[in-house]
Structures are given as C-alpha cells and as structure tokens.
C-alpha positions as CSV (number, residue, x, y, z in Angstrom):
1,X,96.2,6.9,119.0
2,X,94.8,9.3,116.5
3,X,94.8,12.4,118.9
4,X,94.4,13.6,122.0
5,X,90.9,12.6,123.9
6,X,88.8,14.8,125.7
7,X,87.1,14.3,128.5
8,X,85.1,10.9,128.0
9,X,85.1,11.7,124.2
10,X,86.2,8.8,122.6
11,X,84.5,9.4,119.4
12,X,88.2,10.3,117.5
13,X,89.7,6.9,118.8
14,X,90.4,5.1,115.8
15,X,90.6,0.7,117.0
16,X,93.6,-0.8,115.2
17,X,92.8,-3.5,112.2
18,X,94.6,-6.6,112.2
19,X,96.1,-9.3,114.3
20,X,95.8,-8.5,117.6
21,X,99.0,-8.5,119.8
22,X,97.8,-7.7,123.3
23,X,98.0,-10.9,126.1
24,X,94.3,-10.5,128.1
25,X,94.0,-12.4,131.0
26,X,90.5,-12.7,132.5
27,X,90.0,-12.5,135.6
28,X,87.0,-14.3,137.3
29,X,86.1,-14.4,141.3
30,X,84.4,-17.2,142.0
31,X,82.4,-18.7,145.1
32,X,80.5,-22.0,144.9
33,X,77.8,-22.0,142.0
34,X,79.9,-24.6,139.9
35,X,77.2,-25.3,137.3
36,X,77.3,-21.5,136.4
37,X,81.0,-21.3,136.0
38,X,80.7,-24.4,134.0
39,X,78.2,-22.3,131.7
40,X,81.0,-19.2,131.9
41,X,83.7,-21.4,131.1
42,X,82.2,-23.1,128.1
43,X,81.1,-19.3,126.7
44,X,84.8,-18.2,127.3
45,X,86.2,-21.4,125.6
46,X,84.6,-20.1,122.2
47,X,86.0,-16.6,122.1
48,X,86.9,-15.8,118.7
49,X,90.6,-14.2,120.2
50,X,93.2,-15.7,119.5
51,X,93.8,-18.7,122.1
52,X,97.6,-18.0,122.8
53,X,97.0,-14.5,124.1
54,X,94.1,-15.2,126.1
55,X,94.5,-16.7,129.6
56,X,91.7,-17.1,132.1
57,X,92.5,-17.2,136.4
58,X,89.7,-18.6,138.4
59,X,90.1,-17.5,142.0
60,X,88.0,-20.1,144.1
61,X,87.5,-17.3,147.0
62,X,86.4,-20.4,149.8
63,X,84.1,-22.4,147.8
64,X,82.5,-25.9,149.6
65,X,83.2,-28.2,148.3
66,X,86.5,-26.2,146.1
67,X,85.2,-25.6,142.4
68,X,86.8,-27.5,139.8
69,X,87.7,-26.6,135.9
70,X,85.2,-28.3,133.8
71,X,86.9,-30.5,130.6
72,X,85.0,-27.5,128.3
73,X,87.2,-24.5,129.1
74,X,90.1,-22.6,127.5
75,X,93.0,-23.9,126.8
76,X,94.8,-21.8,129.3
77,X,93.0,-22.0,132.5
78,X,93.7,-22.2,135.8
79,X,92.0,-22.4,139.6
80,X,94.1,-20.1,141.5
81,X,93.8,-19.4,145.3
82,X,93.2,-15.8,147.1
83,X,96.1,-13.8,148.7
84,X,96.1,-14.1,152.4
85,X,94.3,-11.2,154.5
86,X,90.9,-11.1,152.7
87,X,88.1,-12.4,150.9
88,X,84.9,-11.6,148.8
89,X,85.1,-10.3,145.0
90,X,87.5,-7.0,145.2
91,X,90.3,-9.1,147.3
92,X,89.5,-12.8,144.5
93,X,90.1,-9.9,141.9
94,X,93.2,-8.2,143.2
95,X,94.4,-11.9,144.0
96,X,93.9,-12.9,140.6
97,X,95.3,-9.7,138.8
98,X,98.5,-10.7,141.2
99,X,98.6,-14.0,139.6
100,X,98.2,-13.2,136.1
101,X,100.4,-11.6,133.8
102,X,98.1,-10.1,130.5
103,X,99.1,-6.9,129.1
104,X,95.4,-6.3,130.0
105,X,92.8,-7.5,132.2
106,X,89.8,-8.1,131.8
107,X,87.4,-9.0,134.8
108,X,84.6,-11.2,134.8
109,X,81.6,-12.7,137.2
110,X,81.7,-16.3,137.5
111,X,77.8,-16.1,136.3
112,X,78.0,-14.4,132.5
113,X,77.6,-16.5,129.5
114,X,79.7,-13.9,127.4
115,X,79.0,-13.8,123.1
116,X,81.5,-15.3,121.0
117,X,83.4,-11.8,120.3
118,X,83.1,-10.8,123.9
119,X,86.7,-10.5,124.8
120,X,87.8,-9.9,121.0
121,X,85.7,-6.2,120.7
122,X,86.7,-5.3,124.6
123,X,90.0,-5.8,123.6
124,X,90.4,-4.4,120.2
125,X,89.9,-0.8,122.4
126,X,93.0,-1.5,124.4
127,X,95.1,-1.6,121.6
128,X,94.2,2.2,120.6
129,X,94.8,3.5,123.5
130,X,96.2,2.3,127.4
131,X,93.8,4.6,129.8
132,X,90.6,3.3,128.4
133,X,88.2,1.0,131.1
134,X,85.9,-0.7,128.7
135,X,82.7,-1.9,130.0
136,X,81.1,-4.8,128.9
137,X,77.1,-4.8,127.7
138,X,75.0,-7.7,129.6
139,X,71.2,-8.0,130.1
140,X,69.9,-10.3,133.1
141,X,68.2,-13.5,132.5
142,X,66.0,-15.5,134.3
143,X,68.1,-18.9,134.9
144,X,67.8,-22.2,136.9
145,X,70.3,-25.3,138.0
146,X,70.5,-27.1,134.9
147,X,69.0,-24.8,132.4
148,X,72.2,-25.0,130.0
149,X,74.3,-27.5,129.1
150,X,78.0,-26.0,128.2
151,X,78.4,-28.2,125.4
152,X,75.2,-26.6,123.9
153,X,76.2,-23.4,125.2
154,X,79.5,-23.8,123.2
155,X,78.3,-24.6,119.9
156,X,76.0,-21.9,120.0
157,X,78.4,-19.1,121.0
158,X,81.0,-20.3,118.7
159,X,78.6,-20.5,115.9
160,X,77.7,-16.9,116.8
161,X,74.4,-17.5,118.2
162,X,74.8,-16.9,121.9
163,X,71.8,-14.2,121.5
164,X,69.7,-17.0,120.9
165,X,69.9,-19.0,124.2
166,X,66.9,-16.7,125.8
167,X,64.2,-14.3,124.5
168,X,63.6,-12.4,127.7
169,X,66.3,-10.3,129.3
170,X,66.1,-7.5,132.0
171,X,68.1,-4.0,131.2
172,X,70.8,-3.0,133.5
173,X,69.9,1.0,135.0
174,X,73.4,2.1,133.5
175,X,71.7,1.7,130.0
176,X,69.7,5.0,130.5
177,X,73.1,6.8,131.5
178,X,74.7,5.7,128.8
179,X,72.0,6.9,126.4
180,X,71.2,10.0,127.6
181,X,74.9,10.7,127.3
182,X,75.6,10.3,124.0
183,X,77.0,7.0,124.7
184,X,79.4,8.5,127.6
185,X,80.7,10.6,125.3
186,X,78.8,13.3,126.8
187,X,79.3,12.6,130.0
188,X,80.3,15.0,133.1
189,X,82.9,14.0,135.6
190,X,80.9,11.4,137.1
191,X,81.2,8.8,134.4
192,X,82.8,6.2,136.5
193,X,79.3,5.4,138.0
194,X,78.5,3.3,135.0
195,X,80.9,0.4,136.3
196,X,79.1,-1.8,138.1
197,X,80.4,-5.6,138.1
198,X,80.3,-8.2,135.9
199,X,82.4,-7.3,132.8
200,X,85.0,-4.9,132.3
201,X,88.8,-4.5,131.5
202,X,91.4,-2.1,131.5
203,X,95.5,-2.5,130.9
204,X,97.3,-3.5,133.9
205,X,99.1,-0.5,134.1
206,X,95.6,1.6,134.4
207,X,94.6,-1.1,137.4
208,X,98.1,-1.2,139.1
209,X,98.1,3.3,138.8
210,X,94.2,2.9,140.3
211,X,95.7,0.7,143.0
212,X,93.4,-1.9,142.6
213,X,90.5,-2.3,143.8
214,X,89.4,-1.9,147.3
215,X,89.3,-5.2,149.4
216,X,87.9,-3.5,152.5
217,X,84.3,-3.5,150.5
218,X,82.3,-7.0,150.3
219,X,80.0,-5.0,148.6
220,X,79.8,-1.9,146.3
221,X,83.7,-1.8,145.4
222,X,83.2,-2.2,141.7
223,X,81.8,1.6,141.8
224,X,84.6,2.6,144.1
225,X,87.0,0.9,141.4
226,X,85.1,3.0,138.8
227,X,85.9,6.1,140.9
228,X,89.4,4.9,141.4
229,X,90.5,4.5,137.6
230,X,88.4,8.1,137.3
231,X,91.3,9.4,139.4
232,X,93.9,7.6,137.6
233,X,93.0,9.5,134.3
234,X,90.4,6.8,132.8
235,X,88.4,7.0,129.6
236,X,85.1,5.1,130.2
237,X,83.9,3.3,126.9
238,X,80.8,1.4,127.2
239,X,80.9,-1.7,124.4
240,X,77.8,-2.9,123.3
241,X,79.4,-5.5,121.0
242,X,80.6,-7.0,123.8
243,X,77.6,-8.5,125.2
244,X,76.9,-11.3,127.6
245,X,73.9,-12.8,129.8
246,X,73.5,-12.3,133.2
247,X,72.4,-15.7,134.7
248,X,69.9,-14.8,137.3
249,X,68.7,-11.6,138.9
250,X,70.9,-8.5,140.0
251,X,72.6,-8.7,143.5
252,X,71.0,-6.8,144.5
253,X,67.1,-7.4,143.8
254,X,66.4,-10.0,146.7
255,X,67.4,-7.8,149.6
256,X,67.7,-4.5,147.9
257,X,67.2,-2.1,150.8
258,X,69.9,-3.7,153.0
259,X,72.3,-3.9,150.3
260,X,71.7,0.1,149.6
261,X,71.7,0.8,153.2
262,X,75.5,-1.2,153.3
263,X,76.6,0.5,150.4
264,X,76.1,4.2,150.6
265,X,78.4,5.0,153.7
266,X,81.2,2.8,152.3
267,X,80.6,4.7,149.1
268,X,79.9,7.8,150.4
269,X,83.5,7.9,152.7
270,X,85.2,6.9,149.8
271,X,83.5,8.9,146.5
272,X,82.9,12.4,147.1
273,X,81.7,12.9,143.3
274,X,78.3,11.3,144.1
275,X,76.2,13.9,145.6
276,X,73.3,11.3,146.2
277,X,75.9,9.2,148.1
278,X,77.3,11.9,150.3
279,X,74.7,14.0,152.4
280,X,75.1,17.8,152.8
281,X,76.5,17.3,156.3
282,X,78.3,19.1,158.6
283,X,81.1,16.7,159.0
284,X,84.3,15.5,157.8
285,X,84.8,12.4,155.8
286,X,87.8,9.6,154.8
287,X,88.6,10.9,151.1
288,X,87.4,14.6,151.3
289,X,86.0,16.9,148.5
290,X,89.2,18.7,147.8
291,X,92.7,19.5,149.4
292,X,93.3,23.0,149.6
293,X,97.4,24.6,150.3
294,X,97.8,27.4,151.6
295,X,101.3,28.9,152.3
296,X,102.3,29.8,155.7
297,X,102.5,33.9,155.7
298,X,100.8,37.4,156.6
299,X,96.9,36.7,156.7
300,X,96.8,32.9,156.3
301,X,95.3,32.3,159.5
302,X,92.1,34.0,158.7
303,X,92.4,32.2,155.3
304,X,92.2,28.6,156.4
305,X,89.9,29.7,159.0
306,X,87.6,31.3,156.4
307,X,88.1,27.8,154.2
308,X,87.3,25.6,157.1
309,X,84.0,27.2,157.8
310,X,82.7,27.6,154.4
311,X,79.6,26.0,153.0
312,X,81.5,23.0,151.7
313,X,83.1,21.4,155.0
314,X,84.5,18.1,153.2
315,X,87.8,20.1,152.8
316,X,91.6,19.2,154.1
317,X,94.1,22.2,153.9
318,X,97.7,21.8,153.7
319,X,99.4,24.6,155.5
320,X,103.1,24.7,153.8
321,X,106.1,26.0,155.1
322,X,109.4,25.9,156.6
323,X,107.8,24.1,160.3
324,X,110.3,24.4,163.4
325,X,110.9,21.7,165.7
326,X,109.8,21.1,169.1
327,X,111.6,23.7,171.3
328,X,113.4,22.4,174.3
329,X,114.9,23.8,177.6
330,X,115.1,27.1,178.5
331,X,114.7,29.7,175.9
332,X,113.1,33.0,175.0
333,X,109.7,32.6,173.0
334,X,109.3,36.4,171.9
335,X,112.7,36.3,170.4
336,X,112.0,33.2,168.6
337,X,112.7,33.4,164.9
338,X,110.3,30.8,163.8
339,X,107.7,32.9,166.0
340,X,105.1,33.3,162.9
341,X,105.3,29.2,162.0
342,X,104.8,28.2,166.0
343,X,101.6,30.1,166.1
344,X,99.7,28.5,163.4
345,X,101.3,25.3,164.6
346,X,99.7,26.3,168.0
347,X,97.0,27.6,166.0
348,X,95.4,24.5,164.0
349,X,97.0,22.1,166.0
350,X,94.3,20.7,167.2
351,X,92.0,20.7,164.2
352,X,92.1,17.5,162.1
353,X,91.7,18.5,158.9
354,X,94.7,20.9,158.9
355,X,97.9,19.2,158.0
356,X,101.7,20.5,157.9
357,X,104.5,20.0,155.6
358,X,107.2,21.7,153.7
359,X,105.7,20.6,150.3
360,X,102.3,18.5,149.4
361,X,102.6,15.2,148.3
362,X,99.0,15.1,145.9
363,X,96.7,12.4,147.7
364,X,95.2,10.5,144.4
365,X,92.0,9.7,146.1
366,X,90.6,13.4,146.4
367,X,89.4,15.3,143.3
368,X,89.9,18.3,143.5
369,X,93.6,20.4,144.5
370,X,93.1,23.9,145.0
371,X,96.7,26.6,145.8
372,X,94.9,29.3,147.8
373,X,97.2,32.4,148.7
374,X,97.6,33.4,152.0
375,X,96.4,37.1,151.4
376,X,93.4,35.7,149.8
377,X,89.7,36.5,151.4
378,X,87.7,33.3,151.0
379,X,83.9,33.5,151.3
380,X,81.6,31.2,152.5
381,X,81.0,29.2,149.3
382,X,84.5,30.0,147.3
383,X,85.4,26.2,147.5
384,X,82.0,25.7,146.2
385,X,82.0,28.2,143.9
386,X,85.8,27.1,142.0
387,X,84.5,23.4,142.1
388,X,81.1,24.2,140.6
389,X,82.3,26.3,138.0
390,X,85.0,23.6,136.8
391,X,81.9,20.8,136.8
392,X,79.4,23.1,134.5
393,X,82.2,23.9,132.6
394,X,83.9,20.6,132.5
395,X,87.3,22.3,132.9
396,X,90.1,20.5,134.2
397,X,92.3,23.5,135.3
398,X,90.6,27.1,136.7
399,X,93.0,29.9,137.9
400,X,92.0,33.0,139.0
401,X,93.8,36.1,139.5
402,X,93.9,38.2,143.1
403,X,95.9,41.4,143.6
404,X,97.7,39.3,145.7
405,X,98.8,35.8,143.6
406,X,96.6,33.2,142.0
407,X,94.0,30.9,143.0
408,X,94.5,27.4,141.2
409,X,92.3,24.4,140.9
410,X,93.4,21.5,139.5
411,X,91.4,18.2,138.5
412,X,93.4,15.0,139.7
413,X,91.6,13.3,137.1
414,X,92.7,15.5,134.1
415,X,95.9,15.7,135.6
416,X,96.8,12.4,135.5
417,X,95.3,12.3,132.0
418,X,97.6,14.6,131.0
419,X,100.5,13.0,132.6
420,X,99.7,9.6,131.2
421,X,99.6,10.8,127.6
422,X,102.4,13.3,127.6
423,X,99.7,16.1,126.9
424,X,98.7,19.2,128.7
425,X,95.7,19.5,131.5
426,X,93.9,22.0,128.8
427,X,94.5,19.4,125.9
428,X,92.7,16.7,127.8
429,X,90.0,18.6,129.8
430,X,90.0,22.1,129.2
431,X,91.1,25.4,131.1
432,X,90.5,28.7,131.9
433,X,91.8,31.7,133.7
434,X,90.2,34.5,135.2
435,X,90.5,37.8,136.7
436,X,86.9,39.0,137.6
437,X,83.7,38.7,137.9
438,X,82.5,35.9,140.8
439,X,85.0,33.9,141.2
440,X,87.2,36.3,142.1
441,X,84.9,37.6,144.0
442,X,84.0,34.5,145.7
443,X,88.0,34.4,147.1
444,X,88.6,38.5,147.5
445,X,85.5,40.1,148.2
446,X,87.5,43.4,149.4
447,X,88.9,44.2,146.3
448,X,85.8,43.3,144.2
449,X,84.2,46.2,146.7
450,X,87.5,48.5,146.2
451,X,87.3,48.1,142.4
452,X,84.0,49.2,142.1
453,X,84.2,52.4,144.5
454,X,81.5,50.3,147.1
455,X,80.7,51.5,150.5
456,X,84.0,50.1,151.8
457,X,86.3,51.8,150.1
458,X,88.9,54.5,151.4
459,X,90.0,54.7,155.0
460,X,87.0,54.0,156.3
461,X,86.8,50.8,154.5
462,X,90.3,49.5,155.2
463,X,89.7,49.8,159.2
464,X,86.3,47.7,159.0
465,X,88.0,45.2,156.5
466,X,91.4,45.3,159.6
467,X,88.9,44.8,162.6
468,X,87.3,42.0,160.4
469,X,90.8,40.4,159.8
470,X,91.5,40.6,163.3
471,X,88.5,38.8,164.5
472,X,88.9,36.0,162.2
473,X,85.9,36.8,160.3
C-alpha cells in the first residue's frame, strides 16, 4: 500500500501490476432456479483470472429437485451443502465461506451473468490492500426461462462482449450515492449502505473480523454485513469494471412494501447509523448508539443519571470499578468499606442499560465509545452533541477537556482501522481535542457559567449547583 487511507478515500491506493497471486473463492447461495445458475456458471467459466487461483462453492440452500453443476462451469467447482442450524442467503454464505479456503472471497447471487474481467478487476483491489470490501457494478435485466444459452453466453463473455447480450438495463438506487459522493470517496460514515447483494468481496480475514454475516436475517443481511465490515475498519470501493447483469427484477420490486416493512426493524435493532431505519423513539434497542463508561466515584450517580435521560436514549453505560460481592450473614452495613460501590449497585440495579465490570471489554457492534468522568455534568443532548460533532467533522477521535478529566469519543470504526494497519486513529480518520466552547459546555455547563462570571457564580451559585446535584437533576 502506498499510504495510509483516509476515511473512504481510496483515491492514493495504487492496484499492483502483474501476475496476480491471491486464491479467490466465490461464493454463490443458491436455491432452485437451475437454468439461471447455468447462465452464472457459464459467465464465471470465462473469467479472464487465472483458473488455478479461482475456486467457485455452490451452496444448494434446499433446492427441489437439488441443483446440479452444468458441464460449462469452472474448472474448480463444487455443490456444497449448508451448515446445520439455518438457511436462506446469509447462513448459504457463511456455510460456503466455511467451506472454502481463498485468500479472499468474493460473493455472488446465483442470478448474475458477470463480464469477462469480473472477478480479475474486484480482485486486483485486494492485492493493494486487506480492509477494502469491493462492490461489484450490475444493472437489472429483464430475463425469461430460456432466454440464454450458456454456451452462447460463454463465447460472448470470453470474447469480451458480455455488454452485448441486452440493450435495456435498469440502474441499481446505490448508483446515485455513489455519484454524489465522489465515487465513495466522499462519503460520511454511512458508506456501508451501498452493499446491497449480489456481488461483492472482501479478504477472509475482513469477513472472519466482521463475524460474518448475520444468519438470523432471511432478508436485509447484506446491509447489516455492510454495517458489520464498517465496524471492522472497512474501505468501501465501488468497481464499475467489474460489471455484471442482473437476470430479472430486484427482490424486492414485486412485493416491495412487505419486504421494507420486514426489513427496517431487523435493520433498525441492529444499525444504529441509519437515521431513516431507526425512529427518534423513546426506547432502547439490541445494538445501541454508543457505550458510554463512567468510573465509579464522587458525582457519578447524577452523571449516568444525567446520560440516561438525555435526548439520545439509545445509550448503554458501563459503570467501572472495583464491585463487591454479595454480602452474607450478619454484618454491619454503615461500616461497610465498599459502602460507595453497593449503592450504585443498589442504585442502577434495576435499570437495563447500566452494566458493571472492573474493565470494558469494547462491544464491536456499537459505534460509538465515549469515557465520561464521574465529576462531569452531562446535559441533555451532550451524547448528541460529541457524536454530531465527530459525524460533520468526520473525526474518528474527539476529546474534550473538563476541570475535572477528559471526555473521550472514540469511533469503533477508525479504531479498528487503525489497529488493522498499524496506524494511528488521527492517521486514518482524523482527531481533535478541545477545551471550550460547546462541547464542553454540552458535558460541564457549571464551569462554562463560572468561567464567564454568569449568574451562578460565587456562593450563591455553588449552593443551587449542590441542591441540583442532590436532586439528581
């Protein structure tokens, strides 16, 4: 690699020249429809990369009557079955990736007819760089039983004129995002949307650090995978030289209401970064916006209290510290010297989105980790506030400074970016520190007010600030 990316900027990425080295094997989820992955199969058998390093896994996910390999196919292909315990595309693929052993793989609906350097240009990416998830360009096409033979299909995509086989295609919606962002390279945090199905790849090590994808979804996982690899540190590269046909119609045109109404809870418990997914509401929710620690200690019980009932409630706080056991028998509960812990364990021990632990093991699914000190004042919209201000900003690391110790948010995603290529959260996504102005304000309000000589401070001040401590306000 040339040097260290930024953000989604892969514009410095340099691909590599010559023979290509890296295995590939493609992955492709299959039920019924045998005529169509006849069609795929013939496309795949013409790749221009290299044979040897190119294996294909077929995961018949239930078909009647089985599916079959066709005698026009790759050299090295195989019918595999699914893992027990699931079904439907995300579990086919995970079985598949199981059963497979290419330095990268590359994932592929049983209903593409893929160009000749399909697999060849996705691939050329991976060997620049090991966090990239390149997405494959397609257009839809209007296609019947019988339409294509494979043997026609394979002449014409090995004599590079698979663009030929139809004159009327349908766009795919992702194509305006794409655009409008500079080709990605412009994009915000949210560049994960973009993968949706059909044709994509990443290096196994990328999937196996996303944890695959995620089997509980029939429907809608591909976006929850793009989300996933986001977390894992992911570079999203659309490549329009990789190009295929869609045969047929989107999922989702024939009953598209229903399969949006199915979709967006799934999505919405499981992607917090998709505001249109996730409704402003007053509730709590599987993968939440951000995990917030705060240290047990003087004032942190009006801290988490003042976190839990800010604007953003999609929030988990870590309380940390040294947590007694159960007491038992007789004993003398004043004289206690773990009397501070017990009450906040008596405190928030009935709230569900307050945890306890010596030290916080980092939950790859949430976004956002934010270190709150216990002395800190947070207002209504601080969590708001530090996650906003890291999105406009597109920063990966915000710290800001209170009289009494620092506020820190960190981006899971840049972090493990930065992990992954040995470079530093500010390289790879930018950071800042601050010491005033509204952050700051947004987590100590008091001193903001004391700084500037307000109305509250002196004595006077410092009693209505107490009573307000005491009253949990």
């Amino acid at each position: 690699m040339d040097a260290v990316l930024r953000r989604n900027d892969y514009g410095p990425l340099t691909r590599p020249g010559g023979e290509p080295a890296l295995r590939v094997s493609v992955v492709v989820p299959a039920h019924g429809h045998q005529d169509k992955l006849d069609v795929t199969l013939a496309s795949l058998a013409a790749q221009t990369y290299p044979a040897h390093l190119m294996e294909v896994v077929v995961v018949d996910d239930g078909s009647t009557p089985p599916l079959r390999l066709p005698d026009l196919r790759p050299e090295s292909t195989r019918i595999a079955a699914p893992l027990a315990g699931g079904w439907a595309s995300a579990h086919a693929t995970n079985s598949g990736v199981a059963q497979s052993d290419g330095d990268v793989v590359l994932r592929l609906d049983a209903d593409m007819l893929v160009f000749d350097d399909h697999v060849a240009s996705q691939l050329s990416w991976h060997h620049a760089a090991d966090y990239l998830a390149v997405l494959g360009h397609k257009r839809f096409v209007d296609y019947r039983p019988g339409d294509l033979d494979p043997l026609d299909v394979y002449e014409a995509v090995r004599a590079g004129k698979a663009a030929t086989l139809f004159d009327r295609s349908e766009p795919q919606w992702i194509e305006q995002i794409i655009d409008a962002t500079g080709g990605l390279r412009d994009a915000d945090h949210r560049a994960f949307r973009v993968l949706v199905g059909a044709s994509f790849s990443v290096h196994r090590s990328l999937f196996d650090a996303a944890g695959g994808m995620d089997a509980d979804l029939p429907l809608g996982s591909d976006t929850v995978f793009g989300y996933r690899l986001h977390q894992a540190g992911a570079l999203f590269v659309p490549d329009h030289e990789s190009s295929a046909w869609h045969l047929g119609p989107r999922q989702i045109a024939a009953r598209g209401d229903l399969a949006k109404a199915y979709r967006r809870p799934r999505i919405a418990d499981r992607v917090p970064e998709l505001d249109l997914k996730r409704p402003r509401a007053n509730r709590s929710w599987g993968t939440p916006l951000a995990d917030v620690t705060v240290p047990a200690g003087p004032g942190a019980e009006t801290c988490v209290d003042a976190i839990l009932t800010g604007s953003r409630r999609d929030v988990r706080v870590t309380l940390t510290g040294d947590w007694p056991a159960p007491e038992t028998g007789r004993h003398a509960p004043l004289d206690d010297p773990a009397f501070d812990a017990r009450l906040l364990l008596e405190a928030f021990g009935g709230e569900p989105r307050v945890r306890f632990t010596a030290a916080p093991a980092p939950d790859p699914r949430v976004p956002y980790r934010i270190d709150v000190p216990a002395a800190a004042e947070p207002g209504p919209d601080a969590v708001a506030a530090i996650v906003d201000h890291a999105n406009e900003h597109r920063l990966g690391l915000v710290e800001i400074e209170l009289p009494h110790g620092v506020v820190r948010l960190e981006r899971a995603a840049a972090a493990a970016r930065a992990h992954r290529t040995g470079a530093s959260i500010a390289d790879v996504w930018g950071a800042e520190r601050v010491a005033s102005g509204p952050l700051a304000d947004a987590f100590a309000p008091s001193a903001a007010r004391d700084a500037g000589g307000g109305r509250e401070a002196g004595p006077g001040g410092l009693l209505r600030r107490a009573v307000r401590r005491g009253l949990g306000r």
